[in-house]
TISEMI-405798 format. One line per field, with one value per residue: residue in one letter; x, y, z of N, C-alpha, C, O in turn; residue number from 1. Coordinates in nm, 3 decimals, decimal comma. Atoms other than C-alpha are relative to their C-alpha. Layout:
resn	A | ... $
n_east	X | ... $
n_north	Y | ... $
n_up	Z | ... $
ca_east	X | ... $
ca_north	Y | ... $
ca_up	Z | ... $
c_east	X | ... $
c_north	Y | ... $
c_up	Z | ... $
o_east	X | ... $
o_north	Y | ... $
o_up	Z | ... $
resi	NUM | ... $
END
This chain:
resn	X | X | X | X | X | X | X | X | X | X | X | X | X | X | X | X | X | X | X | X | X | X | X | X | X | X | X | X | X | X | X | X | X | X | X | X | X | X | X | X | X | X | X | X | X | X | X | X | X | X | X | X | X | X | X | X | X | X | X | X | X | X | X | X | X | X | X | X | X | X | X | X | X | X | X | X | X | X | X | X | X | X | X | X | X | X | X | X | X | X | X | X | X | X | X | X | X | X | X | X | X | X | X | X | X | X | X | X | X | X | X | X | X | X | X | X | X | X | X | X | X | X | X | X | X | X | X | X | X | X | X | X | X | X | X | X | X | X | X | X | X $
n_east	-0,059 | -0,008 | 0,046 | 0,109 | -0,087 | -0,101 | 0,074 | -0,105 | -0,020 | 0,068 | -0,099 | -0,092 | -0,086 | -0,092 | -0,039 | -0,088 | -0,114 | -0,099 | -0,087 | -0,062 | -0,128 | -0,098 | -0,114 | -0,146 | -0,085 | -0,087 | -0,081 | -0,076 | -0,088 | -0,116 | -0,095 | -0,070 | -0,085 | -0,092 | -0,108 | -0,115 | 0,002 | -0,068 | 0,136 | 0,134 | -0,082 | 0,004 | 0,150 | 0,066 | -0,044 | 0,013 | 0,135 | -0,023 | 0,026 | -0,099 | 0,040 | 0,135 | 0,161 | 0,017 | 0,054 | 0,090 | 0,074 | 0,033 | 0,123 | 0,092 | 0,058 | -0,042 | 0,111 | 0,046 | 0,041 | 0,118 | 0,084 | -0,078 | -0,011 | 0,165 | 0,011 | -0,114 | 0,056 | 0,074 | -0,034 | 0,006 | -0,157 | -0,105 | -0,112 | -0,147 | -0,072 | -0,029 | -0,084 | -0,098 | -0,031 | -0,018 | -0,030 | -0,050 | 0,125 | 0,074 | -0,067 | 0,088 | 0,119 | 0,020 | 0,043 | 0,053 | 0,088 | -0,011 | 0,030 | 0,092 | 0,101 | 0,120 | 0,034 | 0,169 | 0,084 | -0,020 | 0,045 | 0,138 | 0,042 | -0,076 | 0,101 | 0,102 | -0,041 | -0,011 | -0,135 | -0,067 | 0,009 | -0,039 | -0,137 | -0,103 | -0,013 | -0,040 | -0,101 | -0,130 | -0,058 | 0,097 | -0,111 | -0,068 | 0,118 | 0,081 | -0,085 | -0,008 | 0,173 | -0,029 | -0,059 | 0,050 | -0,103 | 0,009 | 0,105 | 0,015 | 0,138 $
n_north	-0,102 | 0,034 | 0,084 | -0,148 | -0,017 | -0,186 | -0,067 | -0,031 | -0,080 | -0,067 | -0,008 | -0,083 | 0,085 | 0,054 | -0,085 | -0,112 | 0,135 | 0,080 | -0,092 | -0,031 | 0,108 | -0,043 | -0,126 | 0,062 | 0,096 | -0,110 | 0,003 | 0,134 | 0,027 | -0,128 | -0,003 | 0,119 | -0,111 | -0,165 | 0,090 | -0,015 | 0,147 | 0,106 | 0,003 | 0,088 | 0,157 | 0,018 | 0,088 | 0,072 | 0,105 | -0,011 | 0,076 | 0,110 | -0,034 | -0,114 | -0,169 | -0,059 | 0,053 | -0,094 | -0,091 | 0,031 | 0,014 | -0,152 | -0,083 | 0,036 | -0,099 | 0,082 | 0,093 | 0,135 | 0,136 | -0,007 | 0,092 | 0,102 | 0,023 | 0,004 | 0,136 | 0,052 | -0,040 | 0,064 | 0,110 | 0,006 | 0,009 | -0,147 | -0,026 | -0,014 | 0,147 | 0,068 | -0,074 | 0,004 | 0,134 | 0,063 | -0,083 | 0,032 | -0,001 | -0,135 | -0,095 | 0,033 | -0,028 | -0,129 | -0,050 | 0,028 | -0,047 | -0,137 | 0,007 | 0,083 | -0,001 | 0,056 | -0,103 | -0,053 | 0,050 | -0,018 | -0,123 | 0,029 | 0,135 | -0,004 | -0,072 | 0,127 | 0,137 | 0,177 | 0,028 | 0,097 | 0,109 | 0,020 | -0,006 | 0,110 | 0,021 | -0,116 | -0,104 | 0,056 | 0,007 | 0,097 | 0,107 | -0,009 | -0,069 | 0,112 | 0,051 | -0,116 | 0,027 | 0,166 | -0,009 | -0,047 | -0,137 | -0,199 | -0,068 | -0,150 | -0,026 $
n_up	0,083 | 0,095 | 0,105 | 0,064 | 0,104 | -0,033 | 0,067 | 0,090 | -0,001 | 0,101 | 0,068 | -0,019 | -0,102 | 0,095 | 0,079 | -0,128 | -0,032 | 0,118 | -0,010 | -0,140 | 0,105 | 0,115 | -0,060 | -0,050 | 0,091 | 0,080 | -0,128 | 0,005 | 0,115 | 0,019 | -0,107 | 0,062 | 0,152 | -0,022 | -0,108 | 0,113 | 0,001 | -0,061 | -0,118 | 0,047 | 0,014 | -0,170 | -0,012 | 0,062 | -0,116 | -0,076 | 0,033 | 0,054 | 0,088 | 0,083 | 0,007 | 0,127 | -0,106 | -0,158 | 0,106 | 0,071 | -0,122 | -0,040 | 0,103 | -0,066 | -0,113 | -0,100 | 0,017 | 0,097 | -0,049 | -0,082 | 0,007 | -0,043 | -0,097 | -0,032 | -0,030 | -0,129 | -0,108 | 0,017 | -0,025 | -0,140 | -0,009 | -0,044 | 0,125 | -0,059 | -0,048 | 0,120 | 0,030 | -0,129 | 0,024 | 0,196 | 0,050 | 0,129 | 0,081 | -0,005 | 0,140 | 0,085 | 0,013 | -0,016 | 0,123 | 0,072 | 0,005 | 0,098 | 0,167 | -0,004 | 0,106 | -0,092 | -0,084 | -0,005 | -0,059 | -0,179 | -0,085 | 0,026 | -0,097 | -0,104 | -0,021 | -0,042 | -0,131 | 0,067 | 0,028 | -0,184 | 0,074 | 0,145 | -0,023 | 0,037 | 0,158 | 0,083 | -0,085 | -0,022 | -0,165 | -0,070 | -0,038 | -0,132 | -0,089 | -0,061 | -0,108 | -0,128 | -0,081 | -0,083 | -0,133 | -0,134 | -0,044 | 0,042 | 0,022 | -0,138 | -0,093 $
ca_east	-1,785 | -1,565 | -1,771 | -1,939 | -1,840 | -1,588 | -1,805 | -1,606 | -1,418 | -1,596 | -1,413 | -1,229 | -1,097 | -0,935 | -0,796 | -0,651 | -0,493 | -0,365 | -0,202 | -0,067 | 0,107 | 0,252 | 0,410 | 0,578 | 0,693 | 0,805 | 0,958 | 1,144 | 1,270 | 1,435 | 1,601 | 1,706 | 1,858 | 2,022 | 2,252 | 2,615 | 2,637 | 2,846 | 2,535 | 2,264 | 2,505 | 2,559 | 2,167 | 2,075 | 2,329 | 2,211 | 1,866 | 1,972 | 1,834 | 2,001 | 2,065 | 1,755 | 1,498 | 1,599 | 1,513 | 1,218 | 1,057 | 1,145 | 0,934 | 0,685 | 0,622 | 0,654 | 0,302 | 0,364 | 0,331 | 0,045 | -0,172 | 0,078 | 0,086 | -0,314 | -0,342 | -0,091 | -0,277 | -0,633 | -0,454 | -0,388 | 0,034 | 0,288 | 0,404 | 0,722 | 0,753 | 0,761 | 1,000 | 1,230 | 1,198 | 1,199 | 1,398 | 1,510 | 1,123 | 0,976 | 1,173 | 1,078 | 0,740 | 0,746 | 0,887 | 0,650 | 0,363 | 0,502 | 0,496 | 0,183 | -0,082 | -0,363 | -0,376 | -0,735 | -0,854 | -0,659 | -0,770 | -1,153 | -1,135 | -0,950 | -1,240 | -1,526 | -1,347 | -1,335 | -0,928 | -0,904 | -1,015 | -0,978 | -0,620 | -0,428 | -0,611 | -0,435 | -0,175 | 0,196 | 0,305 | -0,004 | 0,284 | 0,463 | 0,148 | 0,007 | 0,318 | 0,364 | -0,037 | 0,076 | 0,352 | 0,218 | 0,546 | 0,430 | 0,063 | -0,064 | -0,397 $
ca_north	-0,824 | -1,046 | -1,253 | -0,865 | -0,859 | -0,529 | -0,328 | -0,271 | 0,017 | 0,303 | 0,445 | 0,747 | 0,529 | 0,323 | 0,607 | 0,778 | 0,429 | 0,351 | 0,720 | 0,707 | 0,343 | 0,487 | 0,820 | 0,582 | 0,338 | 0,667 | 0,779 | 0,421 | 0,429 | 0,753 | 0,683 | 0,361 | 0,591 | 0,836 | 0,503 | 0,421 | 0,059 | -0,079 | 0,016 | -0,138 | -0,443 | -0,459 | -0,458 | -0,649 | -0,928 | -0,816 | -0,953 | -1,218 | -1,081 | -1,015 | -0,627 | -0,652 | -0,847 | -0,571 | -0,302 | -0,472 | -0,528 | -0,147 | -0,038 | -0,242 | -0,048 | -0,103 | -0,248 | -0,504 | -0,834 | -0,670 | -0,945 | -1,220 | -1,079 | -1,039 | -1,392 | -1,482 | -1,336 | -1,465 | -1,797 | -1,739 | -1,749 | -1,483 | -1,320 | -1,188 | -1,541 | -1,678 | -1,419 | -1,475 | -1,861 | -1,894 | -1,591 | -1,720 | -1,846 | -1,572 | -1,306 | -1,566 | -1,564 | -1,185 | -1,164 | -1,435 | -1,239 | -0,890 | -1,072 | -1,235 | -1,213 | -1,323 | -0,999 | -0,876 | -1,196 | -1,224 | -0,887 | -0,998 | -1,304 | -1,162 | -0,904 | -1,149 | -1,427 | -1,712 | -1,653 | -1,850 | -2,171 | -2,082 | -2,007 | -2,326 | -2,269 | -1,953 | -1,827 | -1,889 | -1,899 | -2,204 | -2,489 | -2,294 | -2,109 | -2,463 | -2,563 | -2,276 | -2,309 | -2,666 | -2,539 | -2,480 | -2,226 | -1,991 | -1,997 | -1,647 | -1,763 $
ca_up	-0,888 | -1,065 | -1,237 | -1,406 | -1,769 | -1,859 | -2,098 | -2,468 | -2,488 | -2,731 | -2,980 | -2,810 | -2,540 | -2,817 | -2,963 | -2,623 | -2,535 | -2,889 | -2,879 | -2,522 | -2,690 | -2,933 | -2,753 | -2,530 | -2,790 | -2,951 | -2,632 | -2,578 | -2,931 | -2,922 | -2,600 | -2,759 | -3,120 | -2,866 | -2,692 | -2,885 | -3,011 | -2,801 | -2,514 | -2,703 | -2,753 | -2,371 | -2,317 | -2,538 | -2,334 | -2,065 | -2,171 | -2,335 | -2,647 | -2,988 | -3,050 | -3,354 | -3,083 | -2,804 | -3,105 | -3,250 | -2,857 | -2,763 | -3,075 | -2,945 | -2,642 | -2,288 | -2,289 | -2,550 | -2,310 | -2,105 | -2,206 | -2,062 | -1,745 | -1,710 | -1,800 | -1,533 | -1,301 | -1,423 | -1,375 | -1,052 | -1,130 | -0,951 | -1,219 | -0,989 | -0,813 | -1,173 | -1,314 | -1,017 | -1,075 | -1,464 | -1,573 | -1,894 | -1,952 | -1,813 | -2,064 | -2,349 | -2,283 | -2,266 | -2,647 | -2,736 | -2,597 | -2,770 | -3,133 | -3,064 | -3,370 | -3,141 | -2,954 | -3,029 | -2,927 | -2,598 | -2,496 | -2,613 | -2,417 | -2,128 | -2,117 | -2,129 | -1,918 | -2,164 | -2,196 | -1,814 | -2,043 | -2,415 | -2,371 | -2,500 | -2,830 | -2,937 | -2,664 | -2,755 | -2,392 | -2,318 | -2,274 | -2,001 | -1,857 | -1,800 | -1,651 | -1,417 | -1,305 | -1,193 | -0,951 | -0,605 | -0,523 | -0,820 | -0,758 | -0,580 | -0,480 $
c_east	0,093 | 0,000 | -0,098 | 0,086 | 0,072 | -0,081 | 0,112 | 0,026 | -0,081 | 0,102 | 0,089 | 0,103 | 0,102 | 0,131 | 0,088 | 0,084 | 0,066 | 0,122 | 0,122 | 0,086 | 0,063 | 0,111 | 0,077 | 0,074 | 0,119 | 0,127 | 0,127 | 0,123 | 0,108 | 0,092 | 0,083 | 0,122 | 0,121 | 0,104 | 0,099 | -0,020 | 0,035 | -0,133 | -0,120 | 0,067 | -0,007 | -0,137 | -0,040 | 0,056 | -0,056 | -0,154 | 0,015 | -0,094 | 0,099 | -0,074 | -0,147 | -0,126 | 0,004 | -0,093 | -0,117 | -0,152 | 0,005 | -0,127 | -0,131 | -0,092 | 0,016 | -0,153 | -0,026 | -0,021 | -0,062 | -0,084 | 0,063 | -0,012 | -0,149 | -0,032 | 0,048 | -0,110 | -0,152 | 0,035 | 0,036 | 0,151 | 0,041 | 0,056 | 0,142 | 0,041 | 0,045 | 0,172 | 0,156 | 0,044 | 0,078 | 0,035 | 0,015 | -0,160 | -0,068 | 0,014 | -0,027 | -0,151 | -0,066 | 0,063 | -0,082 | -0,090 | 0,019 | -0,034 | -0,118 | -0,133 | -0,155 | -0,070 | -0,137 | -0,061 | 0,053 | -0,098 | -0,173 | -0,017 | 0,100 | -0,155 | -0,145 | 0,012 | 0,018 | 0,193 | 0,030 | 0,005 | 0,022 | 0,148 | 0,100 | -0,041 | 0,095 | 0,099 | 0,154 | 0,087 | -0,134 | 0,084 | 0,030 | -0,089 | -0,058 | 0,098 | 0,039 | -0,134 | 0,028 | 0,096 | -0,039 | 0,077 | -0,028 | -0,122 | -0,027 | -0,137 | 0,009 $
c_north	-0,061 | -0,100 | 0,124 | -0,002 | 0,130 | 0,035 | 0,033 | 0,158 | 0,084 | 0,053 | 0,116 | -0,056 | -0,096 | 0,092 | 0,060 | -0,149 | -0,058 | 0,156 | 0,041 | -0,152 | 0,048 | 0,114 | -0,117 | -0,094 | 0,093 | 0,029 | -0,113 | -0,027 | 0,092 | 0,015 | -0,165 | 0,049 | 0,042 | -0,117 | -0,040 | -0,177 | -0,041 | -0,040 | -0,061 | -0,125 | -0,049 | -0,057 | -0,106 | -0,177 | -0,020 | -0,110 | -0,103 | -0,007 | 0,029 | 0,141 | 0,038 | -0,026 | 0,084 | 0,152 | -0,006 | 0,001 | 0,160 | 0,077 | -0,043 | 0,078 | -0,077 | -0,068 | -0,161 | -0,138 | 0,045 | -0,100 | -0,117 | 0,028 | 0,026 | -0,119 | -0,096 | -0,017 | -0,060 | -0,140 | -0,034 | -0,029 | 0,154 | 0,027 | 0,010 | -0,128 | -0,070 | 0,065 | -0,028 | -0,169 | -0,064 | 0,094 | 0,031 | -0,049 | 0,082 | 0,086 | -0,089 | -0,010 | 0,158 | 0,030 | -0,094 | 0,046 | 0,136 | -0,019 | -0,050 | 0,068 | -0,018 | 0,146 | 0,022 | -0,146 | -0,046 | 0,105 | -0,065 | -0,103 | 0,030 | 0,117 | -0,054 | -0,096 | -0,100 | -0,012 | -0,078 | -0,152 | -0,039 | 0,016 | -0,040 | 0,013 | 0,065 | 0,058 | -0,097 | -0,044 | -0,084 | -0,110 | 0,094 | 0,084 | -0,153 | -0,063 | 0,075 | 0,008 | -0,139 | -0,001 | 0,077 | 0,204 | 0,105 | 0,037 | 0,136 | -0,007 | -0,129 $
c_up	-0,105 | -0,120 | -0,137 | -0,140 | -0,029 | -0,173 | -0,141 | -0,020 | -0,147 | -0,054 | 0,032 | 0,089 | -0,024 | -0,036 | 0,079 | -0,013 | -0,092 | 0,004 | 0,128 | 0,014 | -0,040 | 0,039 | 0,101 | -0,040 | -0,053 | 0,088 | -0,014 | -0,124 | -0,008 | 0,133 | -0,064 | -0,135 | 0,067 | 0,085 | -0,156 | -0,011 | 0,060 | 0,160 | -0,011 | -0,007 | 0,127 | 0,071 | -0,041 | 0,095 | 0,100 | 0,002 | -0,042 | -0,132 | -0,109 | 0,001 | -0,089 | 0,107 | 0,123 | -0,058 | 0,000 | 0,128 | 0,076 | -0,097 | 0,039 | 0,112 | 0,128 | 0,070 | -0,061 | 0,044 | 0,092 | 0,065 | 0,095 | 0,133 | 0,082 | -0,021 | 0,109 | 0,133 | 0,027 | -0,001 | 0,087 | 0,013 | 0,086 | -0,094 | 0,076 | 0,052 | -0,144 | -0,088 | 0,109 | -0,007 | -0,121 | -0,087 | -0,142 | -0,066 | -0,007 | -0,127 | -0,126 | -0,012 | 0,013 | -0,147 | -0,067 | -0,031 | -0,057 | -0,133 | 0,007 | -0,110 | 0,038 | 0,111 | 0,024 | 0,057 | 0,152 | 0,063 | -0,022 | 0,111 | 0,156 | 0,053 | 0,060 | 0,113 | -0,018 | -0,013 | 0,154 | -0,097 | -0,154 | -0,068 | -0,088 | -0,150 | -0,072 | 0,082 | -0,040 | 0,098 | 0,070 | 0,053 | 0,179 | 0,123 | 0,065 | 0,121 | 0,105 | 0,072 | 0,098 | 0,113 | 0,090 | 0,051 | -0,118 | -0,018 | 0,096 | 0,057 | 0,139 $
o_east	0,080 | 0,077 | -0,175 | 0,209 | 0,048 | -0,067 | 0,224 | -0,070 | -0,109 | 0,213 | 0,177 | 0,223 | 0,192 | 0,246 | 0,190 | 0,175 | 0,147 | 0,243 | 0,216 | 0,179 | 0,175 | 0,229 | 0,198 | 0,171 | 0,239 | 0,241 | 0,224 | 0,235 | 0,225 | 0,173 | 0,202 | 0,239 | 0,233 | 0,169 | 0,067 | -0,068 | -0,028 | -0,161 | -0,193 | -0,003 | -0,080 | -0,158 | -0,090 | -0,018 | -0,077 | -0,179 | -0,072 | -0,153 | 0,196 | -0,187 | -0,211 | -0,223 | -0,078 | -0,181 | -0,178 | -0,269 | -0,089 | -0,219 | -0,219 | -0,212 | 0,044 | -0,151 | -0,103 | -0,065 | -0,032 | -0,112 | -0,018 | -0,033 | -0,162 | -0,096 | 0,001 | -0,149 | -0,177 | -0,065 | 0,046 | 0,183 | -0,021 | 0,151 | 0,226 | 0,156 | 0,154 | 0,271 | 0,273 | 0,159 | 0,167 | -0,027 | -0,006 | -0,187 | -0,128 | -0,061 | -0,094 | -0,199 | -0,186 | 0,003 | -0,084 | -0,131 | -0,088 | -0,097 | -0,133 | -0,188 | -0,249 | -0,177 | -0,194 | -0,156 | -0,020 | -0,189 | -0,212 | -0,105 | 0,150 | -0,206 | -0,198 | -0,066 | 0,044 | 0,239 | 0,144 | 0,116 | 0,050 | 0,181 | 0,178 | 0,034 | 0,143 | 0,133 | 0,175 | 0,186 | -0,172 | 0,053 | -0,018 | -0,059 | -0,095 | 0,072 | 0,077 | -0,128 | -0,009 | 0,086 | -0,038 | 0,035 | 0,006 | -0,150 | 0,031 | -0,191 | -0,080 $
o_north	-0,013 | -0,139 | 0,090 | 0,004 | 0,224 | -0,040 | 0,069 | 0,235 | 0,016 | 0,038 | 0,131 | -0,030 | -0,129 | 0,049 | 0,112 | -0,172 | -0,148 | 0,135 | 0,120 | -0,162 | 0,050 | 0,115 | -0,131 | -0,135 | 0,073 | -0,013 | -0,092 | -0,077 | 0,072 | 0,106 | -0,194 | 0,012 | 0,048 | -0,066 | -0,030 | -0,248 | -0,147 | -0,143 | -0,102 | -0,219 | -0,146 | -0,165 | -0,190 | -0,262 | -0,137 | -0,209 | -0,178 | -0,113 | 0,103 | 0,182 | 0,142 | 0,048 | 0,072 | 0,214 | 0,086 | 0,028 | 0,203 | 0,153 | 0,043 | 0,108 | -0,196 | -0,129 | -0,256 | -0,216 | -0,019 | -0,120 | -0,155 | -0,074 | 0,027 | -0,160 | -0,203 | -0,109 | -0,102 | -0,204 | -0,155 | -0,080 | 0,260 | -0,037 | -0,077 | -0,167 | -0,127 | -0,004 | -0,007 | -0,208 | -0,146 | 0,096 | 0,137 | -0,019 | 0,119 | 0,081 | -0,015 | 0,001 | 0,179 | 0,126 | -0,069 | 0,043 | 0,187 | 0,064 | -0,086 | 0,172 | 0,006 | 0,154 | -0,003 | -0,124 | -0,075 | 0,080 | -0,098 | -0,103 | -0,063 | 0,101 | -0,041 | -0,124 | -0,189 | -0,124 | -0,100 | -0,203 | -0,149 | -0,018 | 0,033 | -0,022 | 0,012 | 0,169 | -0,214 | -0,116 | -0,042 | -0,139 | 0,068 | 0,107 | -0,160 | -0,105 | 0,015 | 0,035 | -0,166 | -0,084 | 0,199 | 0,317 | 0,223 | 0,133 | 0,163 | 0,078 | -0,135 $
o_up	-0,219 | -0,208 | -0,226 | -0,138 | 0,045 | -0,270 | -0,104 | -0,033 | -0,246 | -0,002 | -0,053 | 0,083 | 0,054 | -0,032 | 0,034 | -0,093 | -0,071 | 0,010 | 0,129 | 0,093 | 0,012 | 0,003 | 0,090 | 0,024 | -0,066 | 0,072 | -0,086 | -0,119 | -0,041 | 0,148 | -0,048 | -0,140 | 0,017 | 0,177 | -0,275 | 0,077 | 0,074 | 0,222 | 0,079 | 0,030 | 0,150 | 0,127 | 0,033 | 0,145 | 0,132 | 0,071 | 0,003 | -0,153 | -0,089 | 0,024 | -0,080 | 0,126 | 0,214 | 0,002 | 0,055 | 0,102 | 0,143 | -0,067 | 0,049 | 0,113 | 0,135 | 0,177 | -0,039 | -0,040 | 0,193 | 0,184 | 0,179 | 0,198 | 0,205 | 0,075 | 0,149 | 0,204 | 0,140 | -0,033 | 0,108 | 0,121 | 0,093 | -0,140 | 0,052 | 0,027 | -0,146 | -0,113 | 0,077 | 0,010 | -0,143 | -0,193 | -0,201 | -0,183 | -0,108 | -0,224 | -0,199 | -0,124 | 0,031 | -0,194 | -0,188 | -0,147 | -0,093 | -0,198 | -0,110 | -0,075 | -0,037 | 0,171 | 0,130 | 0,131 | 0,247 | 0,142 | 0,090 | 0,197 | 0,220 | 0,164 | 0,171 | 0,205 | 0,064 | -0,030 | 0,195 | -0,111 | -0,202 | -0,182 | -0,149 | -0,242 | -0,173 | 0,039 | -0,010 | 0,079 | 0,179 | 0,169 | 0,290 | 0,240 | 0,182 | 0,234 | 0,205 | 0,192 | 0,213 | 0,203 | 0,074 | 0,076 | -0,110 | -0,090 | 0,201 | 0,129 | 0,224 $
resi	1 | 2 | 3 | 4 | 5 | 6 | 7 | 8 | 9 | 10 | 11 | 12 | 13 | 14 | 15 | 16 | 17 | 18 | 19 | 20 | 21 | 22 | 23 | 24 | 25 | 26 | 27 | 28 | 29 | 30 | 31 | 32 | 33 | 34 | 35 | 36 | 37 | 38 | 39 | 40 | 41 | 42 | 43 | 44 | 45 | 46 | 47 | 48 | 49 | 50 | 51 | 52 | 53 | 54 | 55 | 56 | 57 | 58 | 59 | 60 | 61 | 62 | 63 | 64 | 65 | 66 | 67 | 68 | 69 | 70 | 71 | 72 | 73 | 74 | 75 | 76 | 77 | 78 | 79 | 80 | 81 | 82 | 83 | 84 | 85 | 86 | 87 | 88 | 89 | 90 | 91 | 92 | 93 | 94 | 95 | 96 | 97 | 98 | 99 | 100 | 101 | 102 | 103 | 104 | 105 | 106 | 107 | 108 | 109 | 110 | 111 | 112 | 113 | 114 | 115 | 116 | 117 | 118 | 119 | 120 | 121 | 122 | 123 | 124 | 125 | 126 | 127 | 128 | 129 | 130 | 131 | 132 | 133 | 134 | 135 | 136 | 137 | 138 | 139 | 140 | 141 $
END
């Protein structure tokens, strides 16, 4: 079963899942508007984000490093053991994979199955994905 390729979505299925993005980006943002500066300042610490990259990653959506943690997983990493290990890499590799320009062909090659090996060409998070595949304590298989 999963060696079965995943069939490309048709075009309403695009269309539901780009709209059901966007209402909760929308969502996200306007709960982000309705907080006083000093609260978005706080978060944003909290994250270890400036206040514009806590902004710029809410608009995003709470999807926007999807891809990162489906590769994880097709790599056979813990995302939570990793996250729990490499907090500070983790959360960078979660806004590298939000700005990431490469998207359509992650998702293409995460679909197919060539993103397990084509990876390092095009993923901003290939350095520390390779190096997290290499420690025993954060593989999950």
């Amino acid at each position: 079963m999963d060696n079965m390729v995943a069939t490309p979505e048709n075009l309403t299925d695009r269309l539901k899942r780009w709209c059901t993005t966007a209402w909760e980006a929308l969502g996200e943002a306007k709960l982000l508007a309705s907080l006083d500066d000093e609260t978005v300042k706080l978060l944003a610490q909290d994250c270890a984000l400036s206040e514009q990259e806590l902004r710029d990653l809410i608009r995003k959506g709470p999807h926007a490093a999807d891809e990162m943690l489906k590769l994880m997983k097709l790599l056979g990493i813990d995302a939570a053991e990793a996250k729990l290990a490499e907090p500070a890499e983790f959360r960078e590799m979660h806004v590298t994979c939000a700005h990431c320009r490469e998207k359509s062909r992650c998702r293409r090659e995460l679909a197919n199955g060539m993103a397990k090996t084509d990876f390092p060409e095009y993923c901003g998070n290939a350095d520390l994905l390779l190096d997290m595949r290499a420690r025993p304590e954060l593989r999950s298989e």
